[in-house]
RODO-2510 file (C-alpha; in nm, 4 decimals, decimal comma):
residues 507
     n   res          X          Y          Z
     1     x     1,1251    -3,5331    -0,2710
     2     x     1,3475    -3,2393    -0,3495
     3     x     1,3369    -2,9168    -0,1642
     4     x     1,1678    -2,6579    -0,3556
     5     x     1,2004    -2,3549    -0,1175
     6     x     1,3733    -2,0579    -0,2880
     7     x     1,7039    -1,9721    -0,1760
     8     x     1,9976    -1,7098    -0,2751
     9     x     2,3471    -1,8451    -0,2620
    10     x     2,5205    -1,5421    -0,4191
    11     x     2,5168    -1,1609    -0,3435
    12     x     2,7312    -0,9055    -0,4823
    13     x     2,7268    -0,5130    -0,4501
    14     x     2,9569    -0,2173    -0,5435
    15     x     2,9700     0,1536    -0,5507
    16     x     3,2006     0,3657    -0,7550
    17     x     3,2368     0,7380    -0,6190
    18     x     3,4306     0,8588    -0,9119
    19     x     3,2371     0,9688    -1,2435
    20     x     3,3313     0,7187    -1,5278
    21     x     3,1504     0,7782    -1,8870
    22     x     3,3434     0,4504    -2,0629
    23     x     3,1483     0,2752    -1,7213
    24     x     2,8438     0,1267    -1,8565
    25     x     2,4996    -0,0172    -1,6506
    26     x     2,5607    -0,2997    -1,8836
    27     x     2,9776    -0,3443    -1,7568
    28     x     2,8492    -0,3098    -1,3573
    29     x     2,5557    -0,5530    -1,3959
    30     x     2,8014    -0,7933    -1,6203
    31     x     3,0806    -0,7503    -1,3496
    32     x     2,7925    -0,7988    -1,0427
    33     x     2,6962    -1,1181    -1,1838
    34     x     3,0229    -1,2318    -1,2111
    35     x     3,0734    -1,1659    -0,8271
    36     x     2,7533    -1,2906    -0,6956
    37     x     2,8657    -1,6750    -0,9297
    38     x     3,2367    -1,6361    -0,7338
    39     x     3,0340    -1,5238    -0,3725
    40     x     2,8147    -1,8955    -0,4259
    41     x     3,1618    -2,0562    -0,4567
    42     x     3,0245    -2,3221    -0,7371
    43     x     3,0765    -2,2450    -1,1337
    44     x     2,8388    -2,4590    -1,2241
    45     x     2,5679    -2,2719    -1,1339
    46     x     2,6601    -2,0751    -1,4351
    47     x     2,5472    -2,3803    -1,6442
    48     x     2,1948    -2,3724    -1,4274
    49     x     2,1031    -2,0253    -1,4749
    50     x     1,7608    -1,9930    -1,7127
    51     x     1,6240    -1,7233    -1,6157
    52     x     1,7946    -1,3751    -1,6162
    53     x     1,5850    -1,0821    -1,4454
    54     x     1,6821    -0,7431    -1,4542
    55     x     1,5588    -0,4328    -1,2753
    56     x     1,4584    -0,1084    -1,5194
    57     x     1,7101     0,1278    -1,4950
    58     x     1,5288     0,4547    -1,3726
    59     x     1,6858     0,7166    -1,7077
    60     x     1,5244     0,4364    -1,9119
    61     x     1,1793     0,5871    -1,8099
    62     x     1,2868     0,9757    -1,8736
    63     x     1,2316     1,1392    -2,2604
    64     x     1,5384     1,1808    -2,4266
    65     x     1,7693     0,9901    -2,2148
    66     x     1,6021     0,6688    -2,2936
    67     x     1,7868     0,6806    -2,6428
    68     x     2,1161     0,6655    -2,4680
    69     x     2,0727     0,3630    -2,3027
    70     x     2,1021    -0,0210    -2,3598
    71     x     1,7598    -0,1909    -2,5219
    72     x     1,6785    -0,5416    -2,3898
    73     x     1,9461    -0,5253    -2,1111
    74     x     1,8914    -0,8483    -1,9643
    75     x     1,9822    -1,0466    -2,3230
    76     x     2,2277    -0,8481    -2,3542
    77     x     2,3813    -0,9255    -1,9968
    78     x     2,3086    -1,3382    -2,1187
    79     x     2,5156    -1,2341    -2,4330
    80     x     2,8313    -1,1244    -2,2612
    81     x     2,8169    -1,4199    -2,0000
    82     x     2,7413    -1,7108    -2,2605
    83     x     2,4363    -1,8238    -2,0988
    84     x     2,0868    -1,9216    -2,2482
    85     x     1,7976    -1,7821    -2,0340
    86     x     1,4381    -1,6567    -1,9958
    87     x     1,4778    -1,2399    -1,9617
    88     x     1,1866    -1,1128    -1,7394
    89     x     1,2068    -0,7535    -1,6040
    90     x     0,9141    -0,5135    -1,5020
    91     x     0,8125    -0,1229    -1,5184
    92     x     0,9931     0,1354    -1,3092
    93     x     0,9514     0,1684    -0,9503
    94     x     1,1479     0,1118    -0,6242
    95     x     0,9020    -0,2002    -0,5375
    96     x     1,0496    -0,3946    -0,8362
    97     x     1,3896    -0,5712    -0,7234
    98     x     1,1494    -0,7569    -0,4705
    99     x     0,8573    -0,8037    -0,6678
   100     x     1,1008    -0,9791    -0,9350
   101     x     1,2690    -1,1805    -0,6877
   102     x     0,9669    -1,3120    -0,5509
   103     x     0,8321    -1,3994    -0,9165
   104     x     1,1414    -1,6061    -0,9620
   105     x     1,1011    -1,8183    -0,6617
   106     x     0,7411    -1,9106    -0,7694
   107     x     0,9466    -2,0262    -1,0732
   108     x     1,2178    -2,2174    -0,8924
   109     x     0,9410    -2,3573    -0,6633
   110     x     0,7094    -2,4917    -0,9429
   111     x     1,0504    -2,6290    -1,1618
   112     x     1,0159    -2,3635    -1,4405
   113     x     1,3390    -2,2694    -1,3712
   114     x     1,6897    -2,4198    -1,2230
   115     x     1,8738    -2,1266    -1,1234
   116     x     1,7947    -1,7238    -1,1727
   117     x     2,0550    -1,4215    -1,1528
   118     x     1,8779    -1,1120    -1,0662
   119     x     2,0705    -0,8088    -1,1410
   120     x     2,0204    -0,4067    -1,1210
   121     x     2,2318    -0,0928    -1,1472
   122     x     2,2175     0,2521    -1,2068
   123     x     2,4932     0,5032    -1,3581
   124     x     2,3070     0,8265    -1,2678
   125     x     2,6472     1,0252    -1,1481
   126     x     2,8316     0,9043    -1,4730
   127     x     2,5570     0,9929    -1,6870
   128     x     2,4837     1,3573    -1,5293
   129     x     2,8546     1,3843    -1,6330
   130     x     2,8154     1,2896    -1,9480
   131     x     2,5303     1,5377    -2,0126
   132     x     2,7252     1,7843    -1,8564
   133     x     3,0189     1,7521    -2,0366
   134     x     2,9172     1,6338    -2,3491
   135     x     3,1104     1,2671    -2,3397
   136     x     3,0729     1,0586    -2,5381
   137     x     2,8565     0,7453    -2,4532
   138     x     2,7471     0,5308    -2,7352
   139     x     2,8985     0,2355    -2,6371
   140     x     2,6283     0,2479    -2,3506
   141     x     2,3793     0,1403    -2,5883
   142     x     2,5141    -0,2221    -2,6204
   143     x     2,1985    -0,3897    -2,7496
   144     x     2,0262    -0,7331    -2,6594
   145     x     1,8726    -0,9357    -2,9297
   146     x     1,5149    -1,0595    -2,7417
   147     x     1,2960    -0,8619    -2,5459
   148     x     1,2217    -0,9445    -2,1631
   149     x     0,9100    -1,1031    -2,0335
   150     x     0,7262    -0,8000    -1,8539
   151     x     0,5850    -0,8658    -1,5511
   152     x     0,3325    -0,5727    -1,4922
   153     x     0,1570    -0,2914    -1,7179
   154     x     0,2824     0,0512    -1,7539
   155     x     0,1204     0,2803    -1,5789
   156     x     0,1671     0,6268    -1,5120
   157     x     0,2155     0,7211    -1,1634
   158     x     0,0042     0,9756    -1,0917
   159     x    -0,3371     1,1468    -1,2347
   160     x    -0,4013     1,4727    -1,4806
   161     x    -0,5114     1,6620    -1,1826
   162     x    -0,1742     1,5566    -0,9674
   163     x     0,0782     1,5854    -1,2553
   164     x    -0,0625     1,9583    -1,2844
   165     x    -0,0083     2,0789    -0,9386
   166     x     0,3045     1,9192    -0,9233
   167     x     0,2546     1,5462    -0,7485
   168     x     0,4936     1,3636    -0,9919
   169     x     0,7770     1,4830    -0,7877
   170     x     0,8623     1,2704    -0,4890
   171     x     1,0356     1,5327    -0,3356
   172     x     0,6764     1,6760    -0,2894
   173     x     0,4782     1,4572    -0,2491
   174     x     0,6510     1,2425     0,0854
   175     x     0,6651     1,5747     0,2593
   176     x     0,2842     1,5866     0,2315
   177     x     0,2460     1,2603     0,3651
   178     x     0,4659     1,3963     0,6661
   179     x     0,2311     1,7000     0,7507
   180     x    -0,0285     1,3998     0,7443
   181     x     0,1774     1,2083     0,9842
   182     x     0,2385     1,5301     1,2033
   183     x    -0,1270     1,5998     1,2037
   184     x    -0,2476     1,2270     1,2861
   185     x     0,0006     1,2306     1,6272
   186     x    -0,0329     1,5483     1,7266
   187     x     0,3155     1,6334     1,7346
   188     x     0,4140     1,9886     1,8069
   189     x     0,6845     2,1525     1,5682
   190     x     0,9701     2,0847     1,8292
   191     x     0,8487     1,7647     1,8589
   192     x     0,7993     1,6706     1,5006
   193     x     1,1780     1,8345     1,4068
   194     x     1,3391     1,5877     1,6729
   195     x     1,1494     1,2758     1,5306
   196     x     1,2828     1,3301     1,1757
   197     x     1,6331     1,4660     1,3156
   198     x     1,6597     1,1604     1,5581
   199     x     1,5688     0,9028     1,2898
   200     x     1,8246     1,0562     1,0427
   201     x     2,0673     1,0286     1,2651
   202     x     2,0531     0,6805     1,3366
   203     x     2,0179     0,5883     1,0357
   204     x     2,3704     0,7779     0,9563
   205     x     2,5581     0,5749     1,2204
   206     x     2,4813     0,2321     0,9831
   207     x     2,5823     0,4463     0,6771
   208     x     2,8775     0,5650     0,8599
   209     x     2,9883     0,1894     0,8715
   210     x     2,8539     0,0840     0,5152
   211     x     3,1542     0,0984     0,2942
   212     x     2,8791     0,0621    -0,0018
   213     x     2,7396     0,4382     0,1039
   214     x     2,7442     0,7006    -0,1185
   215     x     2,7730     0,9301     0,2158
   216     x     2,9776     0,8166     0,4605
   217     x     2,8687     1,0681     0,7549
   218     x     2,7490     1,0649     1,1008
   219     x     2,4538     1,3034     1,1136
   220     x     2,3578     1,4493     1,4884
   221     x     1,9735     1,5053     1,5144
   222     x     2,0352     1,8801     1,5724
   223     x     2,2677     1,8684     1,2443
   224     x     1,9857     1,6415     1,0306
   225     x     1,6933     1,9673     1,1099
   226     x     1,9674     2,2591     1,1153
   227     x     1,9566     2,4258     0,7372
   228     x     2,3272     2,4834     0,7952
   229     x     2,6247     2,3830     0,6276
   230     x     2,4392     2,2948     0,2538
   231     x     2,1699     2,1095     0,4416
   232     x     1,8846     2,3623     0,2837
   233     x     1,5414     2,3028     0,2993
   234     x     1,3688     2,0967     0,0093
   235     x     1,0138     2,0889     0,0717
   236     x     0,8988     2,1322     0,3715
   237     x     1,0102     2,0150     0,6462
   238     x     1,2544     1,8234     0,4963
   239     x     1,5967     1,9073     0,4631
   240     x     1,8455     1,7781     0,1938
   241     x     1,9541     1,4732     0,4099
   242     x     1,6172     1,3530     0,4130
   243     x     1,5651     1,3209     0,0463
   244     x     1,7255     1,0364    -0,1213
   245     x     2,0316     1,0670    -0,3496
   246     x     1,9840     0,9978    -0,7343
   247     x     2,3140     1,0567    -0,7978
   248     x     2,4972     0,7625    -0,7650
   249     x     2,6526     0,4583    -0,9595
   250     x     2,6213     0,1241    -0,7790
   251     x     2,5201    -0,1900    -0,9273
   252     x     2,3964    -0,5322    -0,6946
   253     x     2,3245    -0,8776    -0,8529
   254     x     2,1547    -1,1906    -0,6701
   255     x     2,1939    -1,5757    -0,7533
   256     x     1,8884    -1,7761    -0,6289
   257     x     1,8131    -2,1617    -0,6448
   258     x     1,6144    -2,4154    -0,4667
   259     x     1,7896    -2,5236    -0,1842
   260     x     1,7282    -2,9043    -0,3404
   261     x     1,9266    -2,7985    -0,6712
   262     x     2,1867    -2,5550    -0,4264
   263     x     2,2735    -2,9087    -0,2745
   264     x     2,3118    -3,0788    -0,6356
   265     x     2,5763    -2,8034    -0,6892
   266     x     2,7813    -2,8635    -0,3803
   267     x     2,7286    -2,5256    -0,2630
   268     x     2,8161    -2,4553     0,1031
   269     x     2,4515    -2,4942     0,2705
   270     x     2,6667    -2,2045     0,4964
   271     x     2,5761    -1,9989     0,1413
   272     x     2,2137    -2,0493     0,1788
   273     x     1,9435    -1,7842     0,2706
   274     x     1,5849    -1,8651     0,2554
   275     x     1,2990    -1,6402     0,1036
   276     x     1,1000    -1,7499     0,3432
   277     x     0,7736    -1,5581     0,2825
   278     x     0,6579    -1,2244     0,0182
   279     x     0,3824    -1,0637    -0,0793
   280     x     0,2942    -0,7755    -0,3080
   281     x     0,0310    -0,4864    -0,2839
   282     x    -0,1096    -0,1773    -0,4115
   283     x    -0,2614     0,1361    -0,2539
   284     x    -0,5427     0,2834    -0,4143
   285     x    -0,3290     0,4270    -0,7450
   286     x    -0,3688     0,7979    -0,6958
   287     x    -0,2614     0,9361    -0,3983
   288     x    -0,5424     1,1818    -0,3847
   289     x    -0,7917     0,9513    -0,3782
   290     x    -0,6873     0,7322    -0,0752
   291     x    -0,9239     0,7857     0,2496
   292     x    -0,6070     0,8411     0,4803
   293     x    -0,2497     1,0190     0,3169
   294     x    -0,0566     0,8852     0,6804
   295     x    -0,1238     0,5103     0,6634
   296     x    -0,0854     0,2271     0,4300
   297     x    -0,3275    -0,0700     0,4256
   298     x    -0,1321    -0,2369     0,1404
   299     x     0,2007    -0,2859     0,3233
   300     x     0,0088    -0,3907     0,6457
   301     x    -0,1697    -0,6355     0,4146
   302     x     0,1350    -0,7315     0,2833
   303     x     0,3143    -0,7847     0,5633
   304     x     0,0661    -0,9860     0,7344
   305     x     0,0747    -1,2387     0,4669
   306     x     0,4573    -1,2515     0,4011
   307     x     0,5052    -1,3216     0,7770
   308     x     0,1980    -1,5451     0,7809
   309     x     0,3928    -1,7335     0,5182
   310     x     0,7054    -1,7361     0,6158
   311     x     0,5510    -1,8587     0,9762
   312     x     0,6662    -1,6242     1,1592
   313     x     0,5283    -1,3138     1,3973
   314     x     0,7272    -0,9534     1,3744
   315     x     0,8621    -1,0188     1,7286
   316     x     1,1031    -1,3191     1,5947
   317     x     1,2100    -1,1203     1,3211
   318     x     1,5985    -0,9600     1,4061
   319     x     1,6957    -0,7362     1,1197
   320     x     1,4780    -0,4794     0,8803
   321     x     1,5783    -0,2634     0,6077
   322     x     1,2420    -0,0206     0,5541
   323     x     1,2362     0,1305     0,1518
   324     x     1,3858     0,4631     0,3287
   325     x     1,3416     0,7833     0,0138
   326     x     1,1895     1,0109     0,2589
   327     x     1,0999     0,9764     0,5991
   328     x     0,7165     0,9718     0,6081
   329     x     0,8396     0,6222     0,3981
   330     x     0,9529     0,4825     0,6675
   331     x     0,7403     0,6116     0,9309
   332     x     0,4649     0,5048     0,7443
   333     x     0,5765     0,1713     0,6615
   334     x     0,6706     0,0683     1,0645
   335     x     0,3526     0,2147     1,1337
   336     x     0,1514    -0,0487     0,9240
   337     x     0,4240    -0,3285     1,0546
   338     x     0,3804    -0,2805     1,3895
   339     x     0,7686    -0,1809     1,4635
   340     x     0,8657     0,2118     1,6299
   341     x     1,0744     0,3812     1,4338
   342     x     1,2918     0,3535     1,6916
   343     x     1,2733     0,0152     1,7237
   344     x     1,6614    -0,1425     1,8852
   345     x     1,6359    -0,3427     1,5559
   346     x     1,6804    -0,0555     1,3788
   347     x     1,5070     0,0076     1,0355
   348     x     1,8098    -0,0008     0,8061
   349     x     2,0919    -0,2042     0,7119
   350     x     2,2032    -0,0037     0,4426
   351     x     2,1520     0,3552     0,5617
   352     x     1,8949     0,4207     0,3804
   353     x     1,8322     0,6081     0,0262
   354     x     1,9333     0,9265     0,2000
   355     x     2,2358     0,8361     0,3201
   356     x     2,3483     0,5075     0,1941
   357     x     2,2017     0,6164    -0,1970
   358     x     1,9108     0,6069    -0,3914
   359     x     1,9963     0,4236    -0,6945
   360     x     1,7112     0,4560    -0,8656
   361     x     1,4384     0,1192    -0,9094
   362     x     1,7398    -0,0963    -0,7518
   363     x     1,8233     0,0224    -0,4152
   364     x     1,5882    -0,2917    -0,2491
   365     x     1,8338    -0,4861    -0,4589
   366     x     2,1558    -0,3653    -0,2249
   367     x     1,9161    -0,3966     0,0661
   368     x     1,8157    -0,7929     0,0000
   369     x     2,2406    -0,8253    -0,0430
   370     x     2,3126    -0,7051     0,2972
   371     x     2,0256    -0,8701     0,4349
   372     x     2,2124    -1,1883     0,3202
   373     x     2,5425    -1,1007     0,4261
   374     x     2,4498    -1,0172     0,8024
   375     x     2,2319    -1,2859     0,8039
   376     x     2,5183    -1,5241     0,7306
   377     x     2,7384    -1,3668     0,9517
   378     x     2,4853    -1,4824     1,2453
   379     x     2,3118    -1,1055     1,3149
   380     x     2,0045    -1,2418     1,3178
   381     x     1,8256    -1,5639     1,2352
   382     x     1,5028    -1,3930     1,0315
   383     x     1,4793    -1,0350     0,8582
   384     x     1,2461    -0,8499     0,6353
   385     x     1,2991    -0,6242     0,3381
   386     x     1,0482    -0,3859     0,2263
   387     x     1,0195    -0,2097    -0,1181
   388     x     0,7953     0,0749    -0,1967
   389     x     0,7532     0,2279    -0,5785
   390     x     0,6139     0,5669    -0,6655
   391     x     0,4233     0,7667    -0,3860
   392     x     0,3633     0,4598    -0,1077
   393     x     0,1794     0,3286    -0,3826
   394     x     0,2977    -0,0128    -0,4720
   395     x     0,4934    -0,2007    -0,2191
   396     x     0,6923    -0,5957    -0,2571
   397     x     0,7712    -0,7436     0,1083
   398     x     1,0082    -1,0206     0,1632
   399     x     1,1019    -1,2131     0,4321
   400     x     1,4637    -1,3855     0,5032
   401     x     1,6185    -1,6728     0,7008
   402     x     1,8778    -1,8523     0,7673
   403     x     1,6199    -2,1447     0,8786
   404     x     1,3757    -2,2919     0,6077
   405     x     1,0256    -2,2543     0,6929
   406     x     0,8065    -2,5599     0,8190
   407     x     0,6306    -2,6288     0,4661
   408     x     0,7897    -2,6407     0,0746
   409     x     0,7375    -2,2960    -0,1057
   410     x     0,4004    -2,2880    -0,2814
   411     x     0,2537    -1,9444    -0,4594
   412     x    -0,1001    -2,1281    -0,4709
   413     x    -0,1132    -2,0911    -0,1068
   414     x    -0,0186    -1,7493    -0,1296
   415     x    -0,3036    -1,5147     0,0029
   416     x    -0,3193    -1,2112    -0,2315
   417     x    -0,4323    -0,8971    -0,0382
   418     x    -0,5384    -0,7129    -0,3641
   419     x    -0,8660    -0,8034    -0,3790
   420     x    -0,9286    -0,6616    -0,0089
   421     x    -0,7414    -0,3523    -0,0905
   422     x    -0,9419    -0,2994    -0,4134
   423     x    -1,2781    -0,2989    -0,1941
   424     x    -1,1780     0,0385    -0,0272
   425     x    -1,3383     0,3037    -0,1433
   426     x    -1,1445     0,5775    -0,3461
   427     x    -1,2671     0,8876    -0,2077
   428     x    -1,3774     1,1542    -0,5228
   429     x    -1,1103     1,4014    -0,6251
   430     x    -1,2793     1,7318    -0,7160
   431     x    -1,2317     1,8399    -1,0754
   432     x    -1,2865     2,2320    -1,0398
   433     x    -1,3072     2,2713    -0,6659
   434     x    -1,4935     2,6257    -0,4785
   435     x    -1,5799     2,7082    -0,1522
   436     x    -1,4428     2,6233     0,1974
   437     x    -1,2367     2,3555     0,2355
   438     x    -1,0228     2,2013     0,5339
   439     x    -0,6392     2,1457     0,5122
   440     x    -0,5531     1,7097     0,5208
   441     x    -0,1653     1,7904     0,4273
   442     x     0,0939     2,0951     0,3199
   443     x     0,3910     2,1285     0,1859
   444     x     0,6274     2,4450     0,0638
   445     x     0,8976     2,4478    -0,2313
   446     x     1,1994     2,6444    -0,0960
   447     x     1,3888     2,8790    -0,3087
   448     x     1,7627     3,0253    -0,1600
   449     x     1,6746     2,9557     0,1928
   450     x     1,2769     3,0834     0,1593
   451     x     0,9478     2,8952     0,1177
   452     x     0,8005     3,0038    -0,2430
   453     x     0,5179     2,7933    -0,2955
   454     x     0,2756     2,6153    -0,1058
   455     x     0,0905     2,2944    -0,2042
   456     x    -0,2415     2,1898    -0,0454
   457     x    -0,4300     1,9313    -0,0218
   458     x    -0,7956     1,9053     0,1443
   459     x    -1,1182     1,8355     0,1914
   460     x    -1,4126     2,0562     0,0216
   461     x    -1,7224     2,0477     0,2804
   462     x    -1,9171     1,8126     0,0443
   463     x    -1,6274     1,5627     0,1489
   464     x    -1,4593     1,5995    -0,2154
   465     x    -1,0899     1,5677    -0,2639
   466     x    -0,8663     1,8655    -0,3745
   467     x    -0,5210     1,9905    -0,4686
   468     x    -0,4184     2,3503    -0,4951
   469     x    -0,0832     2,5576    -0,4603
   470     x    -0,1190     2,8770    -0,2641
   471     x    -0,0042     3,2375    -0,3608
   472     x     0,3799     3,2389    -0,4136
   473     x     0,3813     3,5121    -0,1232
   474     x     0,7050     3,4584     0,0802
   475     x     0,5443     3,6444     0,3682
   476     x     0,1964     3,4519     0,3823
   477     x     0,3728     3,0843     0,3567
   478     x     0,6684     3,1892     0,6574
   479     x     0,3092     3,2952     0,8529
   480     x     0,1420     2,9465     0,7442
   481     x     0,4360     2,7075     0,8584
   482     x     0,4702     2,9102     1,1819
   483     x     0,1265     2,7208     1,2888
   484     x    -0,0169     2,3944     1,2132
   485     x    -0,1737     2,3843     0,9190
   486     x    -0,3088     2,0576     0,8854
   487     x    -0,6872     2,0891     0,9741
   488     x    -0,7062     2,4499     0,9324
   489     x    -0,9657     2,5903     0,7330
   490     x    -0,9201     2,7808     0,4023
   491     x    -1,0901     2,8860     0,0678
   492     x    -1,0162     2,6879    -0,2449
   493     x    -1,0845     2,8444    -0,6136
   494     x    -1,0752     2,6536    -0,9036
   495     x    -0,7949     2,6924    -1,2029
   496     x    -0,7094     2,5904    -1,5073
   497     x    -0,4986     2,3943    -1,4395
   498     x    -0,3497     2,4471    -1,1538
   499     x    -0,6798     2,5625    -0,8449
   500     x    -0,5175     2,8258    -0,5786
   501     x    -0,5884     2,8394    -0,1748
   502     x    -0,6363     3,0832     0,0169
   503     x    -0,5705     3,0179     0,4011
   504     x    -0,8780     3,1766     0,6727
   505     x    -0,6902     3,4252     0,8976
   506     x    -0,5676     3,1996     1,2035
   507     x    -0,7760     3,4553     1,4490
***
């Protein structure tokens, strides 16, 4: 009987620091492919390929940039490299290089496909420039003649009531997650700054050896907290080194098989790496309607079952890279693993989206490469990647090997842990919210080196859900992040749109 189990025989990643307008997404992802066929070190998977899966470019999603960019990427990618394939691709979100590698080894497992490339890349730093400078960049929309397969709905990431006060932005919303996290371990202020400045910094020592990352820099914990030298404060508490970079251009392809077919091709078995277990998951949708804003049932859940899968326990498992965009991200995601963030494994084999880059939907791409690469160079026998899109909403977990697991691949026996995530109750997010209400998480936009709004979100005493921003009063927000605010009490008004709080006096 031939092996089924789902195996990637060619990776290929690249970063290009300087600005290029005549660079297109289409050029990298052609030019990606091209290295992850010559990294397998057969050309005749080239004549096995039927399936072609891309990942959505991240502009793609924004009004008025969407225009400028390639339709039907993935037939146009076939186009340039001769090849007749399947296109499949999904809708935007950092979960999706995962969730479409996983839906491609259910394919080679089942025989509806041969061999799959699975490519992503993002030009965000050449196309700034372009918008800056007015270049010229119509040879970026290179068009493909067939549509791609799509793999989930389209759904916006947030509600009416979040999108007014703000939630849309991910650089407010993960710091609100963090006061959560603060809250829920009781960390002082000093205590809290040296768990974010610590984790930064280790994470900067593997982007300080990554010649992939955008920033190649050691970061000290006292340096990753300090507001000095450019590193001004986002949203509370997070400086700029703890938000990812969107500005990059780096591009990462993947060739997968079944290790049966790999064999057919006289590829080195040396070349193989095993999917050897995944799962996918989804919070509750809206952020302000799940029960807890510092944990995350669906990764645990997914987790559980990629390991249980893969037949393996977290203690055998040698190498992580944790979807890294903000810290609460990765706090919260080795929470619901059962790793420390400190872990001797470390959390990263990138450097994470804030150091290494945050190329939009495809930076779990560049994390699955280099889980490849170190696991071939013997670092570890068994690794997991995890990939998170929107606001720890939706989350795709693989797990790696250099071993195959005990049984042939098989999605029926796949346990989905939707339909025990969709059983907890959303809690009710009040519409025009009045009266006393208790602080769950905070957050303050920073102007020139001072907070200038804050952004609330609570509990009314009838146990209703709210969002509000406070005052923009400079000298009430410095007074409200001197003390923990998280669990404080306060009084909410409703607006239209946008409801205010106003914090009890802390006597």
């Amino acid at each position: 009987m031939t092996d089924n189990r789902p195996v990637l025989i060619g990776v290929a990643q690249q970063t290009w620091r300087e600005a290029d307008t005549l660079r297109s997404p289409l050029d990298v992802m052609e030019q990606m492919a091209r290295s992850a066929v010559a990294d397998c070190g057969s050309d005749k998977v080239l004549d096995s390929i039927d399936m072609v899966a891309t990942v959505p470019l991240l502009a793609d999603q924004l009004p008025g940039l969407a225009e400028l960019l390639p339709r039907n990427i993935g037939s146009a990618l076939c186009d340039r490299m001769a090849i007749q394939a399947q296109c499949v691709s999904t809708h935007v979100g950092g979960n999706t290089p995962q969730q479409l590698l996983t839906y491609c080894a259910d394919a080679l497992a089942t025989g509806a496909s041969k061999a799959v490339l699975l490519a992503g890349a993002e030009m965000i730093a050449s196309l700034t420039t372009a918008l800056q400078n007015g270049s010229d960049i119509s040879a970026w929309q290179e068009q493909g003649r067939d549509a791609a397969v799509m793999l989930s709905e389209d759904r916006a990431g947030v509600s009416d009531i979040e999108e007014a006060h703000g939630l849309f932005e991910p650089i407010l919303s993960y710091p609100l997650f963090e006061s959560a996290l603060r809250h829920a371990n009781g960390w002082t202020e000093a205590e809290h700054k040296a768990q974010l400045g610590a984790l930064i910094s280790r994470m900067s020592e593997v982007a300080a050896n990554n010649p992939y990352a955008w920033r190649q820099q050691r970061w000290t914990a006292d340096e990753a907290i300090s507001t000095a030298n450019g590193n001004r404060m986002i949203y509370h508490p997070y400086t700029r080194v703890m938000n990812a970079i969107l500005k990059v251009d780096m591009a990462a392809a993947v060739l997968m098989t079944t290790a049966g077919h790999c064999r057919e091709l006289g590829v080195d078995p040396k070349q193989m790496v095993y999917l050897r277990g995944a799962a996918d998951a989804s919070e509750i949708w809206h952020l302000t309607e799940r029960p807890t804003l510092h944990q995350s049932p669906a990764i645990e859940a997914a987790a559980k079952e990629a390991l249980r899968q893969a037949a393996l326990a977290v203690e055998e498992l040698d190498l992580f890279d944790i979807y890294s965009c903000f810290p609460s991200a990765v706090q919260v995601a080795c929470d619901a693993i059962g790793i420390a963030i400190d872990d001797p494994r470390g959390v990263t084999l990138t450097g994470g989206l804030t150091l290494f880059g945050g190329p939009g939907n495809n930076y779990s791409l560049h994390g699955i490469v280099e889980m490849v690469r170190q696991l071939r160079a013997g670092r570890g026998r068994h690794g997991m990647v995890t990939a998170n899109g929107y606001y720890l909403t939706k989350h795709a977990i693989g797990v790696y090997s250099v071993e195959p697991g005990p049984e042939p691949w098989s999605a029926e026996q796949r346990v989905d842990p939707q339909p025990a995530l969709d059983r907890i109750v959303p809690v009710e997010v009040a519409s025009q919210p009045e009266g006393e209400a208790v602080v769950e998480a905070f957050t303050a936009a920073y102007d020139k080196g001072l907070p200038v709004r804050g952004i609330v979100i609570g509990r009314l005493r009838d146990g209703r859900r709210f969002v509000a921003h406070t005052a923009a009063d400079t000298e009430l927000l410095q007074e409200m992040l001197k003390r923990e605010l998280v669990g404080t009490r306060g009084i909410v008004t409703a607006g239209s749109p946008v409801n205010h709080f106003q914090p009890l006096s802390a006597d």
